[in-house]
C-alpha positions in Angstrom: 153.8 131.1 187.6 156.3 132.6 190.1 159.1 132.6 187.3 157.0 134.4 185.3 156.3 136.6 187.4 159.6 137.4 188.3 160.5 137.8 184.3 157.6 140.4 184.7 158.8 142.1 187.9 162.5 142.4 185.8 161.1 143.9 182.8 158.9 146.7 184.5 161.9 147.3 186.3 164.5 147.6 182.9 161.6 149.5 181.4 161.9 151.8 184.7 165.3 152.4 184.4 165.2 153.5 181.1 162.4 156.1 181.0 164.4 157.2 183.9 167.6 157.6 181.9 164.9 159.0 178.8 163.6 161.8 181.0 167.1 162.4 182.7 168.3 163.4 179.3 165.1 165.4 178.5 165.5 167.7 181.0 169.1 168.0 180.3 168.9 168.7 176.9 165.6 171.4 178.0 167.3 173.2 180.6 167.8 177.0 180.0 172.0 176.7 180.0 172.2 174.1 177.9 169.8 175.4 175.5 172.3 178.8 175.1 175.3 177.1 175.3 173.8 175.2 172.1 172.9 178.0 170.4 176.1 180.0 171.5 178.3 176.9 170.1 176.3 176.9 167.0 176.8 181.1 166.3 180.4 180.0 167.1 180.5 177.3 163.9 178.5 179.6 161.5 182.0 182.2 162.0 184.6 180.0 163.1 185.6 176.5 161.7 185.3 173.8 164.3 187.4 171.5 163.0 190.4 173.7 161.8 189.8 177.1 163.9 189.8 179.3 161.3 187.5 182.1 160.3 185.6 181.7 157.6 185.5 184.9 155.7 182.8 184.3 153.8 180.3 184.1 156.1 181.7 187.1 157.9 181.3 188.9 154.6 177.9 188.1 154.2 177.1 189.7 157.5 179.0 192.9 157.5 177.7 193.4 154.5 174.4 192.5 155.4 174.7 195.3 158.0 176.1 197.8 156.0 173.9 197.2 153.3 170.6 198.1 155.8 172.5 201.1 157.4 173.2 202.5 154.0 169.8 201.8 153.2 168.4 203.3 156.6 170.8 206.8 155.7 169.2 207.0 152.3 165.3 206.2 153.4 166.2 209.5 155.7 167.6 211.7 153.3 164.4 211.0 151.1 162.0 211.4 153.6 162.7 214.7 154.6 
């Protein structure tokens, strides 16, 4: 009974430790910084190749012209309206 008990006592305390470790990671993965930092590392990726360090063009086409595609637009919606 004792040793079974003790094989009890170890296992609550391994299953401690690890939901410990679980909502360490959880509220480092939640936390504000990291959070940006993640999403400022993944703007990063979409312009600028990881791996090699390069730009990749055309996703940096896609944008600019994506924004000078709505400012033309905005110039012209003006120049109707009045």
């Amino acid at each position: 009974m004792s040793n079974e008990l003790s094989d009890l006592e170890r296992e609550i305390e391994e299953t401690r430790e690890r939901l410990a470790v679980t909502i360490d990671q959880l509220l480092h993965r939640s936390h504000p910084k990291t959070i940006a930092s993640r999403e400022v590392a993944s703007a990063k990726a979409f312009f600028i190749d990881p791996a090699t360090g390069q730009p990749r063009t055309e996703n940096i086409l896609k944008v600019v012209g994506g924004l000078v595609g709505t400012a033309v637009l905005f110039v012209v919606v003006r120049k109707v309206a009045r």
